[in-house]
Structures are given as structure tokens and as C-alpha cells.
C-alpha positions as CSV (number, residue, x, y, z in Angstrom):
1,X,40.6,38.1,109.9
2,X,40.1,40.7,107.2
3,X,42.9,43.0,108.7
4,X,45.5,40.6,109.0
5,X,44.4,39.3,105.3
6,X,44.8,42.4,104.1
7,X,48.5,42.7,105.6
8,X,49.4,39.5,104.1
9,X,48.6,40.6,100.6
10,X,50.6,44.6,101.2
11,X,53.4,41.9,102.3
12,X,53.0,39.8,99.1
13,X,53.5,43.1,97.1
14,X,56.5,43.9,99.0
15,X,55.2,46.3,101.7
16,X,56.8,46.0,105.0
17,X,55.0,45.3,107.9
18,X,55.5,49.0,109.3
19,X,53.9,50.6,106.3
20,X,51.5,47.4,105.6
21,X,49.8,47.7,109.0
22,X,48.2,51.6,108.6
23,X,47.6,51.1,105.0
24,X,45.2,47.8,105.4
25,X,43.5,49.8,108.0
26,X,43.4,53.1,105.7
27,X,42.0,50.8,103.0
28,X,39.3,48.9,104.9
29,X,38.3,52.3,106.2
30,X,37.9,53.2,102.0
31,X,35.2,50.5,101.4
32,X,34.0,51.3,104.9
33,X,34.8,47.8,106.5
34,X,36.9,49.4,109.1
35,X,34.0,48.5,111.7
36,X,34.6,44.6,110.8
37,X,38.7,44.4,110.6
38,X,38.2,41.9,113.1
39,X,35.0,39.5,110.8
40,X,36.4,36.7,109.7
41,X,36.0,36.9,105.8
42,X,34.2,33.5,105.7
43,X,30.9,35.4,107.5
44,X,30.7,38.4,105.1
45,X,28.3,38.9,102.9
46,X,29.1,38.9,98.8
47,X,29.2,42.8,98.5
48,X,31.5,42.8,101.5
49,X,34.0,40.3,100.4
50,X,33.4,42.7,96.8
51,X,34.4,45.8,98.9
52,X,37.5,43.7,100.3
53,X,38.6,42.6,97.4
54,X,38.7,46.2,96.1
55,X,40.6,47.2,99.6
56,X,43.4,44.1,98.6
57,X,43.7,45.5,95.2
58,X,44.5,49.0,95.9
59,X,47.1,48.3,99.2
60,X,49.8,48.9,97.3
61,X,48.7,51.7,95.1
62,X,49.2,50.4,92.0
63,X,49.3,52.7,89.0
64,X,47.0,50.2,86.9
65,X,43.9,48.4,88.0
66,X,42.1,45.4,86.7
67,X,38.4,45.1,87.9
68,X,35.9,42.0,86.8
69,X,31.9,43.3,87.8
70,X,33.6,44.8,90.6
71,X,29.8,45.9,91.6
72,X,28.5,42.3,91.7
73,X,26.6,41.7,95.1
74,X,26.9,45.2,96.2
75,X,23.5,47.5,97.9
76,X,23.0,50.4,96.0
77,X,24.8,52.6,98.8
78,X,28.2,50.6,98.1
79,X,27.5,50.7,94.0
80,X,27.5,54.8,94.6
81,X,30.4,54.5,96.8
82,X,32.4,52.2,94.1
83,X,31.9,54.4,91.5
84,X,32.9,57.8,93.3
85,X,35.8,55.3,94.3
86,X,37.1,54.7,91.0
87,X,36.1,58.2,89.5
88,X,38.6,59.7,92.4
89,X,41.0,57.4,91.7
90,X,41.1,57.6,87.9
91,X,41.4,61.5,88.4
92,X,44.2,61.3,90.7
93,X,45.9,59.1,87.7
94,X,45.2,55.4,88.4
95,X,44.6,54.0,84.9
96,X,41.5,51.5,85.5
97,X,40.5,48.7,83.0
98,X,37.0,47.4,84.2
99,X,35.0,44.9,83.2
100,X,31.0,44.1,83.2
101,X,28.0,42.8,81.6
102,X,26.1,45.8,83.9
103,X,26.6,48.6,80.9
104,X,23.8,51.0,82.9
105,X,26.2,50.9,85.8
106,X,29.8,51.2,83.4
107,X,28.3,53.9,81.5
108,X,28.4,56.4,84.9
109,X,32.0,55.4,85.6
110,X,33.8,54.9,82.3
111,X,35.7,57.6,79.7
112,X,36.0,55.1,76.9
113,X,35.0,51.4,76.1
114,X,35.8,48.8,73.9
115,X,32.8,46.5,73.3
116,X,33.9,42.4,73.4
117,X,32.1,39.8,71.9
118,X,33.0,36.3,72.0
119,X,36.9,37.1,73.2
120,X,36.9,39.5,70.4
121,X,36.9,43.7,70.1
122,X,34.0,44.3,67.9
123,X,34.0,47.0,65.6
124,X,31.7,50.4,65.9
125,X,28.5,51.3,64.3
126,X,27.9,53.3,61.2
127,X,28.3,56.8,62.1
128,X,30.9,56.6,65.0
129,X,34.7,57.4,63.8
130,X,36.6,55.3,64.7
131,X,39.8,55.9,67.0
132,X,42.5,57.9,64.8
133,X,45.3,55.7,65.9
134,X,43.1,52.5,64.6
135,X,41.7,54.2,61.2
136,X,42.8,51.9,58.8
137,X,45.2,49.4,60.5
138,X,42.1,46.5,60.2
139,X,42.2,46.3,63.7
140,X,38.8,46.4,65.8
141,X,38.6,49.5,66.8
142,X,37.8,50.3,70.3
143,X,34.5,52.9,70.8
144,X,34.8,55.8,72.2
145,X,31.8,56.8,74.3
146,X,29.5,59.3,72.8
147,X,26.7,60.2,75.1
148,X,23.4,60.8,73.9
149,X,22.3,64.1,75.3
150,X,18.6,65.5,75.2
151,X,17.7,69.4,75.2
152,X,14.1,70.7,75.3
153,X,13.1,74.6,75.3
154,X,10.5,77.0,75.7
155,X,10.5,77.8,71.6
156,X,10.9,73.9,69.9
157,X,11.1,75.9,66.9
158,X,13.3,77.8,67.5
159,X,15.6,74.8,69.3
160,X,15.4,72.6,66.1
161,X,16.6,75.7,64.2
162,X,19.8,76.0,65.5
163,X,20.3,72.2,66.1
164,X,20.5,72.2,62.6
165,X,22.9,74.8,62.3
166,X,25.5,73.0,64.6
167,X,25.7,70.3,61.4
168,X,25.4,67.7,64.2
169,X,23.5,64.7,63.7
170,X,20.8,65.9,65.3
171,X,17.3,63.7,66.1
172,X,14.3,65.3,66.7
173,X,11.4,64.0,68.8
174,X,7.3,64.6,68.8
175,X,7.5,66.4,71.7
176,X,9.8,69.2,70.3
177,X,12.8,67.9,72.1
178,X,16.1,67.4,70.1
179,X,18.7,64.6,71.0
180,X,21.9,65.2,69.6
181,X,25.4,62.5,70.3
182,X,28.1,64.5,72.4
183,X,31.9,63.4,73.3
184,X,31.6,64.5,76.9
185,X,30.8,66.3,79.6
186,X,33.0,69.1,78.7
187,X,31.5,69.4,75.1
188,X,28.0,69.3,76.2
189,X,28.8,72.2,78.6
190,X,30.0,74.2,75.2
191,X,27.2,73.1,72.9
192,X,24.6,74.5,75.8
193,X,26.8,77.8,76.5
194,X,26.1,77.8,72.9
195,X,22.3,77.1,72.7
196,X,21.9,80.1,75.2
197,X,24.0,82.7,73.4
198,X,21.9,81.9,70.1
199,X,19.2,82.8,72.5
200,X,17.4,79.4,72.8
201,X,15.8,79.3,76.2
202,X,16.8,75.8,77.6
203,X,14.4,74.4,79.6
204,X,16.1,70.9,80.2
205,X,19.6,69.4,78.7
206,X,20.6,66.0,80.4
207,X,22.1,62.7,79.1
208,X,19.8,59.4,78.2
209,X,20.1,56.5,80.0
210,X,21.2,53.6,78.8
211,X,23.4,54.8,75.5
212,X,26.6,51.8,76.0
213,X,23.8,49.4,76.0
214,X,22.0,50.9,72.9
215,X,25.5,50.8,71.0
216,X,26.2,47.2,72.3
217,X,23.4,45.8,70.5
218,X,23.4,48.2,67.9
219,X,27.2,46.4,67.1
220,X,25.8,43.0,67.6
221,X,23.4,43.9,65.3
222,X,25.4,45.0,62.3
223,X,27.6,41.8,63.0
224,X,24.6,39.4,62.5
């Protein structure tokens, strides 16, 4: 039964049985398979033994967390419950190292990356600095993620006007939209704070889709 697996692996990391018993239920409840602590774990489906899998890992609340496509098999209800999962977690300190060929889906959850191919850390594209403590040392250097965020307004004029004066590397498009690279979330809330003082009416600012995968090939391409 899942329950009683999931006792046997708090008891593995040294949990007694007194504190292993409410955490395996507390942890089922957390990938919501508190309904089926009695389902044998040969019955479940693949995105319920992912979900279990994720409840095993966290029993004993480690302080480090190792994930491999932890979304694989998962409805789209459990791959938005995952990723609130490890976004709370990560903020209440849990340092999580996650792996995944599904970039659209690690480029919602992630703060950094480092881009492998063939067992190696591949360098970054021209244009991205690379990590301070890795300038230099001939190391691969690990990317930090740079979203690309898009900003259309009522003036497109005016909006390519003072993209230009930010000294960003600013792209504009046909349309009269600008894309321009930003660190995160946080930055992009001061670069639009600054678009509105400088009195560009913002219509839209939102992030593109699919920037890891973009840089991915864009670093498989330089290396060919």
C-alpha cells in the first residue's frame, strides 16, 4: 500500500515510526493521493506513481532535491500542481536541481539553468555574460535565464524611442512592438515602472514563450 510505502522510506531516512506515520499521510495529501493511501502502487497510473515518487522524496524534508522529468505522465491539473509545488518549496529554502528534455515546462519553474549536451555543460551564446564566478576559469559556464519580454503601446514611436535609450539590446518587430532580454521578474517590473514614468502608454508587457528552448538550440548551434 502507498501509505505503508511511504512509511518505509521516512523509516529508511531515519524517521521514527511516530513522526513517520502523520508525515506520509501529510505528504500523500501534498500530491493529493490522500484519497488512495490504501491503492496498491502496482494499479496507479504513471502520473500517480510520479506524484508518489515526489511524496517519498520530500518525507524527510530534505534541504536539497534531485528531480528527473518529474512531470512525465502527469494531466495538466497535476503539471500546475508540481510546479506551484516546487515554486513553494524553493521559496521556503529547498535548493531543487531538476531535470528535463520538456524546456516549455522548466522555463515556468526554474531561476537558473545550465544547458547539457552529451554529459557535458555547454557553453552560452554570443551576447549572454557569462556567470562572474566562471569568467575566465575555462569552465562551461552555466546560463543564467534571461527571459525575453515583449512590450507594445499606444505610441510605437514613441515606445522604440526610449527602448533605445535604456542601451538594452533591444528588437523591434513590424507591428511596432519591442522585445527586449530581461534577468527577471523583478527587473521587468522596473524597466515597465520605467516605460510609464517616461510616459509610454503600455498597452501589453508579457514574457515569450519558449525562450530556454530558443537558447538550447541557439547553443547547439554555435557548437556545430
Amino acid at each position: 500500500m502507498r501509505r505503508a510505502r511511504a512509511r518505509t522510506i521516512a523509516a529508511a531516512q531515519g524517521m521514527d515510526a511516530d513522526a513517520a506515520r502523520p508525515r506520509a499521510l501529510e505528504m500523500l495529501s501534498l500530491v493529493h493521493l490522500d484519497e488512495m493511501a490504501r491503492t496498491p502502487s502496482r494499479v496507479l497510473s504513471r502520473g500517480q506513481k510520479q506524484r508518489l515518487g515526489l511524496a517519498r522524496a520530500l518525507i524527510h524534508a530534505p534541504k536539497v532535491l534531485l528531480l528527473d522529468e518529474p512531470a512525465a505522465g502527469m494531466d495538466p491539473r497535476s503539471r500546475a500542481d508540481l510546479r506551484v509545488l516546487l515554486r513553494d518549496l524553493a521559496s521556503g529554502g529547498t535548493t531543487i536541481l531538476l531535470s528535463s528534455h520538456i524546456l516549455s515546462e522548466m522555463e515556468e519553474m526554474v531561476d537558473d539553468v545550465v544547458f547539457m549536451s552529451h554529459g557535458t555543460a555547454v557553453a552560452s551564446p554570443s551576447g549572454w555574460a557569462p556567470a562572474p564566478d566562471q569568467a575566465g576559469s575555462g569552465a562551461a559556464t552555466p546560463v543564467a535565464v534571461r527571459r525575453t519580454w515583449r512590450m507594445r503601446a499606444l505610441d510605437a514611436g514613441r515606445l522604440r524611442e526610449w527602448a533605445h535609450s535604456t542601451q538594452l539590446p533591444v528588437t523591434a518587430e513590424e507591428d511596432g512592438a519591442v522585445r527586449v532580454p530581461v534577468a527577471d521578474d523583478t527587473a521587468a517590473a522596473h524597466l515597465l515602472r520605467e516605460a510609464v514614468e517616461a510616459g509610454v502608454e503600455v498597452v501589453s508587457f508579457a514574457p515569450l514563450s519558449g525562450t530556454l528552448e530558443e537558447t538550447y538550440l541557439a547553443l547547439e548551434g554555435e557548437r556545430r
